[in-house]
C-alpha positions as CSV (number, residue, x, y, z in Angstrom):
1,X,301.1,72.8,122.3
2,X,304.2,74.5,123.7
3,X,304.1,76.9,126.4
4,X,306.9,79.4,126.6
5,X,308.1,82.0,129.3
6,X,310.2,84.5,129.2
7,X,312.2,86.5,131.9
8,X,313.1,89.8,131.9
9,X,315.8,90.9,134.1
10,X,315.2,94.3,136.1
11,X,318.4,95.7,137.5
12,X,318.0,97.7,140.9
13,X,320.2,99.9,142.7
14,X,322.7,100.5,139.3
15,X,323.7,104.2,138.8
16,X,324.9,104.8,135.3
17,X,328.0,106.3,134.1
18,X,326.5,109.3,133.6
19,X,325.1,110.2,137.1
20,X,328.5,109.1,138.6
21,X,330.1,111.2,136.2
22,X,327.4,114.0,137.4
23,X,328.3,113.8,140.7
24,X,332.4,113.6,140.7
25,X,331.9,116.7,138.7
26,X,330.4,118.6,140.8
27,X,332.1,117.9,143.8
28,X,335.2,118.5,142.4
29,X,333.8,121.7,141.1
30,X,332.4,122.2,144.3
31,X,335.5,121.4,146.3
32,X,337.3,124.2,144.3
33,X,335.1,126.9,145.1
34,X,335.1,125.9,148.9
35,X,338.6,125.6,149.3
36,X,339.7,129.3,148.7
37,X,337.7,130.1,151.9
38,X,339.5,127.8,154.2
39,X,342.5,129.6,153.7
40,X,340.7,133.3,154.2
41,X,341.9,136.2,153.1
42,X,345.1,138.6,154.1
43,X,345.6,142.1,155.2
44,X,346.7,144.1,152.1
45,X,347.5,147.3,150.4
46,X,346.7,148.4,147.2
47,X,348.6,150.5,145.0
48,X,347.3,152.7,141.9
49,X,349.3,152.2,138.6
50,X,349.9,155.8,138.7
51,X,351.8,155.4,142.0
52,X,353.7,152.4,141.5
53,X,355.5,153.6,139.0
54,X,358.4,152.5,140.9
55,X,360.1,149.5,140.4
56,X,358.3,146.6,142.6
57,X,361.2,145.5,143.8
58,X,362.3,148.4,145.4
59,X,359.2,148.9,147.1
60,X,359.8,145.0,148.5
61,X,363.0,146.2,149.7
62,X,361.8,149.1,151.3
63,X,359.3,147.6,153.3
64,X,361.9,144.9,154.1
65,X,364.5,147.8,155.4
66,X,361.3,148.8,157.5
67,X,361.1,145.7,159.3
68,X,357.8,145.0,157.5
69,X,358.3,142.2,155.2
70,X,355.2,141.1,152.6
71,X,354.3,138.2,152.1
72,X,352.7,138.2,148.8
73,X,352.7,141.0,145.7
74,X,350.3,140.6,142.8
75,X,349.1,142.6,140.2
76,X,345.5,142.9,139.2
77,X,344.6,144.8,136.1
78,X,345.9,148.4,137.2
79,X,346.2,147.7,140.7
80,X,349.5,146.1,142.6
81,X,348.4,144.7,145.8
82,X,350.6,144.0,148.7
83,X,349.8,141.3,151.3
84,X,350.9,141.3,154.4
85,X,350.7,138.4,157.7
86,X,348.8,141.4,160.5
87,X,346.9,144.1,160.3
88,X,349.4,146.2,162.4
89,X,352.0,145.8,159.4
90,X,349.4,146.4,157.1
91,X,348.4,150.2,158.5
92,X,352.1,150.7,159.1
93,X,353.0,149.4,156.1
94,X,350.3,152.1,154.5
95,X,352.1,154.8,156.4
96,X,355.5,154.3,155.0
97,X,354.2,153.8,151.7
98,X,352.7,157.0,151.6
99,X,355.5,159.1,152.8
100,X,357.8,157.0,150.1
101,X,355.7,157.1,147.1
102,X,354.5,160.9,147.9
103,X,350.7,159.8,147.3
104,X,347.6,159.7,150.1
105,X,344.7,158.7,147.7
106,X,346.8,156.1,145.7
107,X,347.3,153.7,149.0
108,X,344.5,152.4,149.9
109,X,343.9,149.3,152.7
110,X,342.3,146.5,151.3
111,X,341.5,142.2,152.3
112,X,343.4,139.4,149.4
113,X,342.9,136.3,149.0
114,X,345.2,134.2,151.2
115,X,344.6,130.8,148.7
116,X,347.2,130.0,146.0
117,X,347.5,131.9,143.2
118,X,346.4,129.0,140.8
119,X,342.7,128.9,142.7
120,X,342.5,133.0,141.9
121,X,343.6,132.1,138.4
122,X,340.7,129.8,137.9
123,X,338.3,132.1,139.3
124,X,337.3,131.0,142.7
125,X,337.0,133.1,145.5
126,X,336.3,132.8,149.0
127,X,333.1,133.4,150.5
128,X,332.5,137.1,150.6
129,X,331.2,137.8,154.5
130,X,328.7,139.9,155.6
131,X,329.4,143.6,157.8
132,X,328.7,141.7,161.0
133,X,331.9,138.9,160.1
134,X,334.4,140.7,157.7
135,X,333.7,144.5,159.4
136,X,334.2,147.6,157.3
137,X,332.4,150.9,157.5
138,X,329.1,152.1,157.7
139,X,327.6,155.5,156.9
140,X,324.5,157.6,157.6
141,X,323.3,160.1,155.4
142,X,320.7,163.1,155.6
143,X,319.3,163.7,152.1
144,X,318.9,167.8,151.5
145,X,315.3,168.6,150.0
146,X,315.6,172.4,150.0
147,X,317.0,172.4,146.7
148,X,314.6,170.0,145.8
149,X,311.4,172.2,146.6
150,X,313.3,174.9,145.5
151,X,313.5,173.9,142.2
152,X,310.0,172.8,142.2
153,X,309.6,176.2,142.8
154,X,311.4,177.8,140.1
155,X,309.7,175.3,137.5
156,X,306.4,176.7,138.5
157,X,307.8,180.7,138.4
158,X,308.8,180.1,134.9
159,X,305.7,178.1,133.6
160,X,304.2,181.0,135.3
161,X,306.1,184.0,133.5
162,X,305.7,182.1,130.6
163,X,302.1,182.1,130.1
164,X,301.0,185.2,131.9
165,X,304.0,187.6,132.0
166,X,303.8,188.2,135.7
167,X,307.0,189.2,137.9
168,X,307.8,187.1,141.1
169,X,310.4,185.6,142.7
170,X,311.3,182.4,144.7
171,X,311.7,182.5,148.2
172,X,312.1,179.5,150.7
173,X,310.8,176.9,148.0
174,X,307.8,179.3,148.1
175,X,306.8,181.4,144.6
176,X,305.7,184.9,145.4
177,X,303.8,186.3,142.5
178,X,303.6,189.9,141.8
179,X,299.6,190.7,141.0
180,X,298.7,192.8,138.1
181,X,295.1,193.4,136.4
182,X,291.9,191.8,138.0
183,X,291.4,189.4,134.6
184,X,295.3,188.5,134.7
185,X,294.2,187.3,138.5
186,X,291.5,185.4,137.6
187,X,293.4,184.0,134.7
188,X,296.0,182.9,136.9
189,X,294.0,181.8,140.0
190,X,292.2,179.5,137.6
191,X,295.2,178.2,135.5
192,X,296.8,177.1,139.0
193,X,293.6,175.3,140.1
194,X,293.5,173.4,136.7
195,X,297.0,172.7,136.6
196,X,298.8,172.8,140.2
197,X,296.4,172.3,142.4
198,X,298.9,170.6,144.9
199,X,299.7,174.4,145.5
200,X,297.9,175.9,148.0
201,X,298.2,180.1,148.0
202,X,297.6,182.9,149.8
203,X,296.8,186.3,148.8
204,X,298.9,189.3,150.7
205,X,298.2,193.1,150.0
206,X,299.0,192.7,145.9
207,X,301.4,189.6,146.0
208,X,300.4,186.2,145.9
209,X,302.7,183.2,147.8
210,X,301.9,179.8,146.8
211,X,303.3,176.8,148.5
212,X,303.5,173.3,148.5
213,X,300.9,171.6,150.3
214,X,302.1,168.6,152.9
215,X,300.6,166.1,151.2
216,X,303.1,166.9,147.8
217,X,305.9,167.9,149.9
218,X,306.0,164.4,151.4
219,X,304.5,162.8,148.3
220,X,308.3,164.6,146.6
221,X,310.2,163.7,149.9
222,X,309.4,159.9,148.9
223,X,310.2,159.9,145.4
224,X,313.3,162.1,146.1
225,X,314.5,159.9,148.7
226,X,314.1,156.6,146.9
227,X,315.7,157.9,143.7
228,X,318.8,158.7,145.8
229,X,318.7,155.1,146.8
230,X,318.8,153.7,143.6
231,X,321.8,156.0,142.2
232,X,323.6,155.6,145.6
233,X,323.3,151.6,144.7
234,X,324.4,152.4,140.7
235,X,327.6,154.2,142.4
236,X,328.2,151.3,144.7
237,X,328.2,149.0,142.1
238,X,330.6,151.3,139.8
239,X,333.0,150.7,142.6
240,X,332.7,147.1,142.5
241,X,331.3,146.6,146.0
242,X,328.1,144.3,144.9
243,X,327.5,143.1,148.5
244,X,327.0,146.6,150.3
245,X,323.7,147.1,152.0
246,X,321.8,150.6,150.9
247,X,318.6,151.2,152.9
248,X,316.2,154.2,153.8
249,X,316.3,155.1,157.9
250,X,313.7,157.4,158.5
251,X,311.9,160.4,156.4
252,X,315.1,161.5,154.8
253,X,317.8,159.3,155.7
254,X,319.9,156.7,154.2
255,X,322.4,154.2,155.5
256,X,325.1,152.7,153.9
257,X,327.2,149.4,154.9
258,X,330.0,148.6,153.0
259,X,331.8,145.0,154.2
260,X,335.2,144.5,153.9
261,X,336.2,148.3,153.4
262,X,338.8,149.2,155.3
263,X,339.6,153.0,154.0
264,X,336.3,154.3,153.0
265,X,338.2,157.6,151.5
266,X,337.8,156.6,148.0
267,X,334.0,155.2,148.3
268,X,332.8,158.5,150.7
269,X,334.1,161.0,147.7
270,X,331.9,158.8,145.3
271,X,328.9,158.3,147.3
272,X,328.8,161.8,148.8
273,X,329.4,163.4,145.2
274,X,326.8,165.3,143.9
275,X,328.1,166.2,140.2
276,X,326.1,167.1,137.3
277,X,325.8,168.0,133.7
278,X,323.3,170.4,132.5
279,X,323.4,171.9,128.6
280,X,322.3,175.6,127.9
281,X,321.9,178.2,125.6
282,X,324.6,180.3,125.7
283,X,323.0,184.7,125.4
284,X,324.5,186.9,124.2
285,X,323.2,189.3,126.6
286,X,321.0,189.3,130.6
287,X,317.6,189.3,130.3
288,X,315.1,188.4,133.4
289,X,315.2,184.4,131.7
290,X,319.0,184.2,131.8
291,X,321.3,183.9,134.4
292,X,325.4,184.0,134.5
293,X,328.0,181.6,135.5
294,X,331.7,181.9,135.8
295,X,334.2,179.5,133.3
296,X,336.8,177.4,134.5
297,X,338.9,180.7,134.4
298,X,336.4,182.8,136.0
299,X,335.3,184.6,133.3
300,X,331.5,185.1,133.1
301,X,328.9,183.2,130.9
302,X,325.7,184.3,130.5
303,X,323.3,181.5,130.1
304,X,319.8,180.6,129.5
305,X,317.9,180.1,132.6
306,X,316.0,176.8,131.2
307,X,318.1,174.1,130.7
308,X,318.2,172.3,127.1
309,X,318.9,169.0,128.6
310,X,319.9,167.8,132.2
311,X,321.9,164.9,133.7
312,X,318.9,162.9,133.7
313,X,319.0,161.5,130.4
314,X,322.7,160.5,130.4
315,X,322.5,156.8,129.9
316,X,326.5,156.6,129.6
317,X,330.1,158.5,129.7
318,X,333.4,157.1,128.5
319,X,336.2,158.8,129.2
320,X,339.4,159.1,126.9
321,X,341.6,161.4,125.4
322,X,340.8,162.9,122.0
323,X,342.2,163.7,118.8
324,X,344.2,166.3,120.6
325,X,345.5,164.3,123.7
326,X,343.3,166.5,125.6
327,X,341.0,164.3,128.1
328,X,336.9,163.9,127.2
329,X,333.9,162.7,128.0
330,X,331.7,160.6,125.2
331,X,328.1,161.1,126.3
332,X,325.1,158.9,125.2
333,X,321.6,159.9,126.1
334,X,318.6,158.2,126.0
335,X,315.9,158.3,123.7
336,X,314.0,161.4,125.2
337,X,317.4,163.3,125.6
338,X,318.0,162.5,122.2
339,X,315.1,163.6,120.3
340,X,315.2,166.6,122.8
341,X,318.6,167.1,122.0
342,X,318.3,166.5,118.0
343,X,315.4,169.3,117.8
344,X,317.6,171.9,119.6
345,X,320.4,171.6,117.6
346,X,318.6,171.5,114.3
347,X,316.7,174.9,115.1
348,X,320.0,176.8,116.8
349,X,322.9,175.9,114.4
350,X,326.0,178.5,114.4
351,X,324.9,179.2,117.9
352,X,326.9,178.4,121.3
353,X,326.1,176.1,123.8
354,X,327.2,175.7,127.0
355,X,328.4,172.6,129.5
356,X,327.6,173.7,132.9
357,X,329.4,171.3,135.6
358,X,327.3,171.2,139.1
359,X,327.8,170.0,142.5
360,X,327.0,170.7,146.2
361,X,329.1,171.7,148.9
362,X,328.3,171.5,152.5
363,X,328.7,174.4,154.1
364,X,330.6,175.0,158.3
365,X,327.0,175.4,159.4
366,X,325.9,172.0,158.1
367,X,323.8,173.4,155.0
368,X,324.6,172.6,151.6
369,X,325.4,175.1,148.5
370,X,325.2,174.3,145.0
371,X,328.2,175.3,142.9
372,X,328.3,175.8,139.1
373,X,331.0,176.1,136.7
374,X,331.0,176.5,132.7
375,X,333.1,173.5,131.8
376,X,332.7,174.5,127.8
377,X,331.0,176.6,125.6
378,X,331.0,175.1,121.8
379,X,329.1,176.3,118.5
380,X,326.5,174.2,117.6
381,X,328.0,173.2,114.0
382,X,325.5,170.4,113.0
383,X,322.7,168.5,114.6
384,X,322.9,166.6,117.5
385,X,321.6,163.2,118.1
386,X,322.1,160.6,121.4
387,X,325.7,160.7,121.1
388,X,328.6,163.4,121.1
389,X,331.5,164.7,123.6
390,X,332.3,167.6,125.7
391,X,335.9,168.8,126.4
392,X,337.4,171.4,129.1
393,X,336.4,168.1,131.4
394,X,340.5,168.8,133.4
395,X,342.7,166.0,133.8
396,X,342.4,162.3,132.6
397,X,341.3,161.5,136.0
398,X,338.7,164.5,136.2
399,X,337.2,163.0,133.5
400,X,336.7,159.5,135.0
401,X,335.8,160.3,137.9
402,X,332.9,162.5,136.3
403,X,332.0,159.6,133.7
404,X,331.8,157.6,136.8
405,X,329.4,160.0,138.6
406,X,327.0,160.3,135.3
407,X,327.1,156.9,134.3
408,X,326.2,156.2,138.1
409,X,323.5,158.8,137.8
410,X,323.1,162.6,139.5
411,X,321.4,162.9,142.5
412,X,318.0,164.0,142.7
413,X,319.3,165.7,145.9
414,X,322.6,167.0,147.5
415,X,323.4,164.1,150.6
416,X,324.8,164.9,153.6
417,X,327.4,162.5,155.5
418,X,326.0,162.9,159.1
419,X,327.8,159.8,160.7
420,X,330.8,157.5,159.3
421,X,331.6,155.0,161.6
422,X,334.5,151.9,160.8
423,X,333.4,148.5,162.0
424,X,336.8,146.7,162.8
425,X,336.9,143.3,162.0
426,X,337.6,142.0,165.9
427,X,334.1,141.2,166.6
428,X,333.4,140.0,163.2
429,X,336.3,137.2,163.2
430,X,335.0,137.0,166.7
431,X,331.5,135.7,166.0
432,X,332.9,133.7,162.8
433,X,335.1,131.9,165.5
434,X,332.0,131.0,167.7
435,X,329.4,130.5,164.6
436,X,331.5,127.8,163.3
437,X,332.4,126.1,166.6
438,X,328.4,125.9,167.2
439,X,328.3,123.8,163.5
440,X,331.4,122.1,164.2
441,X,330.0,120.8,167.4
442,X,326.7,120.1,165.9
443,X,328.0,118.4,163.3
444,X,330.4,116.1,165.0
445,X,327.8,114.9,166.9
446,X,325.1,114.3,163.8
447,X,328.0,112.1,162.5
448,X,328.6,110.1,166.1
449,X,325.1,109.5,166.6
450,X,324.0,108.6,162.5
451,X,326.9,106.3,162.4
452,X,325.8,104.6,165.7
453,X,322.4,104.5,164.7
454,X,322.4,103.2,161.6
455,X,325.6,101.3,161.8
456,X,327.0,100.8,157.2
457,X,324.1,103.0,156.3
458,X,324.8,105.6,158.6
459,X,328.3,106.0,157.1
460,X,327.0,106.5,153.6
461,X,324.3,109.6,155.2
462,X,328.1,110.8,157.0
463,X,329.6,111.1,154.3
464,X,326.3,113.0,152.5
465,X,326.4,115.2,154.9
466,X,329.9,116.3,154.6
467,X,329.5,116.3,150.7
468,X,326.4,118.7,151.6
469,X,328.4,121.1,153.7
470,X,331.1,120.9,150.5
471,X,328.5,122.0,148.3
472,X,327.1,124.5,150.5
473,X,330.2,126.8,151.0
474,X,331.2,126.0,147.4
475,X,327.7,127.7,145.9
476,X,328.4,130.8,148.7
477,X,331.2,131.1,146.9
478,X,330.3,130.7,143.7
479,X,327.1,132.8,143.3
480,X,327.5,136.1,142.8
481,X,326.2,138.3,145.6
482,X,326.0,135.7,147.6
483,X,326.6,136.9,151.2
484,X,327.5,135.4,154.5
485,X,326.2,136.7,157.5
486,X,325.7,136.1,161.2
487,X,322.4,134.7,160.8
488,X,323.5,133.1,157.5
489,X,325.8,130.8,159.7
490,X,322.8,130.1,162.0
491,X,321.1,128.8,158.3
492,X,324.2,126.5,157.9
493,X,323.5,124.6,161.4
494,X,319.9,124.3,160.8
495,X,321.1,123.1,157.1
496,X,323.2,120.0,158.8
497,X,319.9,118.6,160.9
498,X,317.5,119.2,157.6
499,X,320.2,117.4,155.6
500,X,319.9,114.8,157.5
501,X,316.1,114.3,158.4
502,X,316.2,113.3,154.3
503,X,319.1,110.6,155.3
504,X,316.8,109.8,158.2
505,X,313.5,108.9,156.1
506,X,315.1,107.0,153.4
507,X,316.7,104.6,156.5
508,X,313.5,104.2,158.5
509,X,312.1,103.5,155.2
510,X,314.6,101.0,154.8
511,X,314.4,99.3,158.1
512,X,310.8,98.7,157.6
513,X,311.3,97.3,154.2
514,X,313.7,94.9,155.7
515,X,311.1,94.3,158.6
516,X,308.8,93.7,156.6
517,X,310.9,90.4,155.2
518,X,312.1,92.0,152.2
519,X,315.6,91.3,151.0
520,X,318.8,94.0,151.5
521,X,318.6,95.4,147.9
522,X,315.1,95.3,147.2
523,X,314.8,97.0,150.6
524,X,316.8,99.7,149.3
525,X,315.1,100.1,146.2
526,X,311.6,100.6,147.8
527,X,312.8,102.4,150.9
528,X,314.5,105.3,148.5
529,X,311.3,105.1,145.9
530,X,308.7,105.6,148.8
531,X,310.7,108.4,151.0
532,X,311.3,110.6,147.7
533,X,307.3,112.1,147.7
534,X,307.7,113.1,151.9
535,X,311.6,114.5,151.5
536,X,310.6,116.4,147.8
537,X,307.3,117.5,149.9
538,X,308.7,118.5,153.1
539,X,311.9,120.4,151.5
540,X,309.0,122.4,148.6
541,X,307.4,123.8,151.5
542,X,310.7,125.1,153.6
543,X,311.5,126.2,150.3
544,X,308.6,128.8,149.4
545,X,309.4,129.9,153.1
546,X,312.8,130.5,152.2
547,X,312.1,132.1,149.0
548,X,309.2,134.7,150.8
549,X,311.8,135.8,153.3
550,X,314.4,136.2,151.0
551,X,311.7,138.6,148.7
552,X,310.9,140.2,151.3
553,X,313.0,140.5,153.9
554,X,316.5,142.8,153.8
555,X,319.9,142.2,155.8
556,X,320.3,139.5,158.4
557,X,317.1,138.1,157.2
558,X,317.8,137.6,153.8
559,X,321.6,136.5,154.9
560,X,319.5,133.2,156.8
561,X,317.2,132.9,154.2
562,X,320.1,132.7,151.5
563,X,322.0,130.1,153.4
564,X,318.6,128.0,154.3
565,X,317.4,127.9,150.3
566,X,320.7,127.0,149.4
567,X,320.9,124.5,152.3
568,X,317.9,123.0,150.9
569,X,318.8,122.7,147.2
570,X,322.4,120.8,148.4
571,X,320.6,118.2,151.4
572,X,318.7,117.1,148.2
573,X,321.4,116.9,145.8
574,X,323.5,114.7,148.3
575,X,320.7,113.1,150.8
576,X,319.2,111.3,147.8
577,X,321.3,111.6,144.8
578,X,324.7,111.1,145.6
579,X,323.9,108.7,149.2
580,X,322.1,106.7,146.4
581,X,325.2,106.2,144.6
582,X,327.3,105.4,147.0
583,X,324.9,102.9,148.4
584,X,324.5,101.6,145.0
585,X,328.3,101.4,144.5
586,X,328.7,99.3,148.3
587,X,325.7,97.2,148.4
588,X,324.4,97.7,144.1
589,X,325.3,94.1,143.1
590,X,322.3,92.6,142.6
591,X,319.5,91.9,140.1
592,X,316.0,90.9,140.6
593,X,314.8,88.3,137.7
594,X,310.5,89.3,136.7
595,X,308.8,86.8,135.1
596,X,306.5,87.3,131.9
């Protein structure tokens, strides 16, 4: 009888195509994204179409007359922006312009990208830095709640005259009630405990005040506040500035930071705006439940106290110009608004309704006034649903800016700009200067001492490491909100000795492998299969670290904990899959024959 063996030939330390494929991709990928930050950004000027109108060329030539020559002009959707090599050109250059084109709002400062046009043209852009690198300007706002309790107040006065006819009046975000009959009292008295009971009130001669108790007027200062912060953020982000930082300071205070702003006029008319839209009934004559506004040509309009429908359920507004040529505003509420909207009209058809226009003014003293103006008054022809258009809006760019505002929301309460203050970016290009020196220094001597320590393997974990720091600043790049701050830049230098602790355990792994009597390759092989479990461990556990302060945190925090997550993600992709490759490509040439 015949025996018979067979061999089976297991192949270690072979990448396949695809994972080499994998990883040239994505440095290349990675490599584009990066590179568009090494060449920064420039000082710049932006122009509105409306005010460029003149021939680019001769605004090149003008500049050039004015001994300030640019060095790059691009156009960007409606925008022509103007580059310029220092700073000082660029405000003087703003100057000039001004005067020239006859414009203040249409010249605004602004930072370009300084990479070639062909990287912009793919998409990549440099990192976008943080308020403490880039600078900008920060703002401080006080959030008015009179008008809010005041309108409380006037809510509860008409729920009031509704159900028991009483007189009254509101006064200091208090409701004074006029008293009539004993049962109309007792009515009254025990409709208010049922139904307000956050209303405490106080009985004087035959008036009764009622007012808020502290526990509602901070329970309303809360919700008031934090529905200014989210609407402040909506505006922001209408303005295309996703990596500003919006935060409560205080009771009734919100700060603002917007990076890389250099003239804050446009975004401080957006964020202090306080327009509105409210629809009413339009009377035909005063009663006690109507009040009057002026028109647009100062005409008075008597209107419905109660609004129909307010700002709040205006879910979009496009601006364009009608049938006419004369500018609009297409409105689309939400579902609420709608049906709201949609029962109105069906019970009031042939009968006017008015657009009344809103919006706070602060006052010399420092207090804030609300101002109201009847923008239209149309005849109700048909019913309504979630979507129609007013008119009588003013110019084309009236009526973006007040789509803007409404798409962005209405605040819940007039803001007050109590403190602007510009952040130049001297210290900023300062502390970038220094930041980086600390992680080029740190890094120069990781390399020295890995590639004395580890002699051929310590030049593959070299090269890892600069393929980590590659991928790093390519995924800052590349991910959008992605910020880099102060402390993010302390995240990169702890990123460079985590990335390469996971070089460090596969080699000591290796070394005892090859201690142990096991041959080169086969060390390899066991050294990278038995250091994956600790590195995958270790790097989980930094991980949900990272992850919690990102959640958590706000700011410089979440600035370190974005750079450390990320930090983690790349020392993984290139400590163990791409060092494996190249150590497979140098020293991969060999099989191991198993007998079966």
């Amino acid at each position: 009888m015949k025996s018979s063996s067979t061999h089976r030939v297991k192949r270690i330390n072979y990448s396949s195509k695809w994972k080499v494929i994998v990883l040239i991709s994505s440095m290349i990928l990675m490599l584009l994204s990066a590179l568009p930050s090494v060449f920064g950004e420039r000082h710049a000027i932006h122009l509105d179409n409306a005010i460029h109108s003149k021939n680019t060329d001769v605004v090149y030539r003008y500049l050039e007359r004015n001994d300030i020559p640019a060095s790059r002009i691009t156009h960007s959707g409606d925008t022509l922006a103007i580059s310029f090599e220092t700073q000082q050109d660029q405000e003087q250059a703003q100057v000039l312009l001004r005067s020239f084109l006859g414009s203040e709002e249409g010249v605004t400062l602004a930072l370009e990208p300084a990479a070639p046009n062909w990287l912009g043209t793919m998409g990549f852009k440099p990192i976008t830095l943080g308020l403490d690198l880039r600078g900008g300007v920060q703002f401080l706002l006080d959030v008015d709640l009179a008008p809010v309790y005041e309108q409380h107040a006037q809510s509860l006065l008409d729920e009031l005259r509704r159900e028991f006819q009483v007189r009254g009046r509101v006064d200091n975000g208090s409701v004074i009630v006029n008293l009539g009959s004993a049962s109309i009292d007792s009515e009254l008295r025990s409709y208010l405990r049922s139904h307000y009971p956050h209303w405490t009130n106080n009985q004087s001669n035959s008036q009764l005040r009622l007012a808020l108790s502290q526990e509602e007027q901070r329970e309303i200062r809360n919700l008031t506040v934090q529905q200014n912060l989210q609407i402040l953020r909506g505006r922001i982000e209408e303005l295309g500035i996703t990596e500003a930082s919006v935060q409560r300071q205080g009771t009734h205070r919100i700060r603002i930071e917007l990076p890389g702003v250099q003239d804050p006029t446009a975004a401080k008319n957006i964020i202090g705006a306080t327009a509105s839209l409210a629809f009413h009934e339009a009377s035909p004559s005063a009663t006690t439940r109507s009040k009057t506004i002026n028109d647009q040509t100062g005409q008075p309009v008597t209107l419905s106290h109660r609004a129909i429908l307010g700002g709040e359920h205006i879910i979009d507004a496009r601006a364009q110009l009608g049938e006419m040529g004369t500018p609009e505003v297409n409105i689309t509420l939400d579902s609420t608004g709608g049906r709201m909207m949609s029962v109105y009209s069906r019970s009031n058809i042939g009968k006017p309704m008015a657009t009344v226009y809103s919006e706070y003014e602060q006052l010399t003293n420092g207090s804030t006034s609300k101002a109201s103006e009847v923008i239209s008054v149309a005849t109700i022809q048909s019913p309504l649903g979630n979507r129609f258009r007013i008119t009588g809006v003013g110019s084309l760019a009236d009526a973006q800016e007040l789509a803007l505002l409404l798409r962005a929301g209405s605040l819940t309460a007039p803001i007050t700009i109590v403190e602007e203050r510009s952040i130049g970016p001297t210290l900023g290009a300062e502390n970038v200067k220094n930041g980086f020196a600390a992680l080029a220094l740190g890094l120069s001597f990781t390399l020295v001492f890995i590639a004395f320590w580890y002699r051929k393997l310590g030049w593959v974990a070299n090269a890892a490491l600069v393929m980590n720091l590659v991928c790093l600043f390519g995924l800052l790049a590349l991910i959008p909100g992605a910020v880099l701050t102060l402390p993010g830049i302390a995240g990169l230098v702890l990123t460079v000795g985590m990335a390469v602790d996971t070089n460090v355990l596969i080699f000591e792994r290796i070394k005892e492998k090859t201690k142990q009597g096991h041959p080169f390759p086969s060390a390899i092989h066991n050294g990278f299969k038995s250091a994956f479990s600790s590195i995958f461990d270790a790097n989980l556990t930094t991980m949900i670290v990272a992850v919690a302060l990102y959640a958590i945190g706000n700011g410089p925090i979440q600035g370190f904990a974005m750079t450390l997550g990320l930090g983690l993600v790349t020392s993984m992709f290139t400590g163990v899959f791409a060092s494996r490759i190249l150590i497979n490509t140098l020293w991969g040439r060999t099989a191991s024959k198993v007998t079966q």
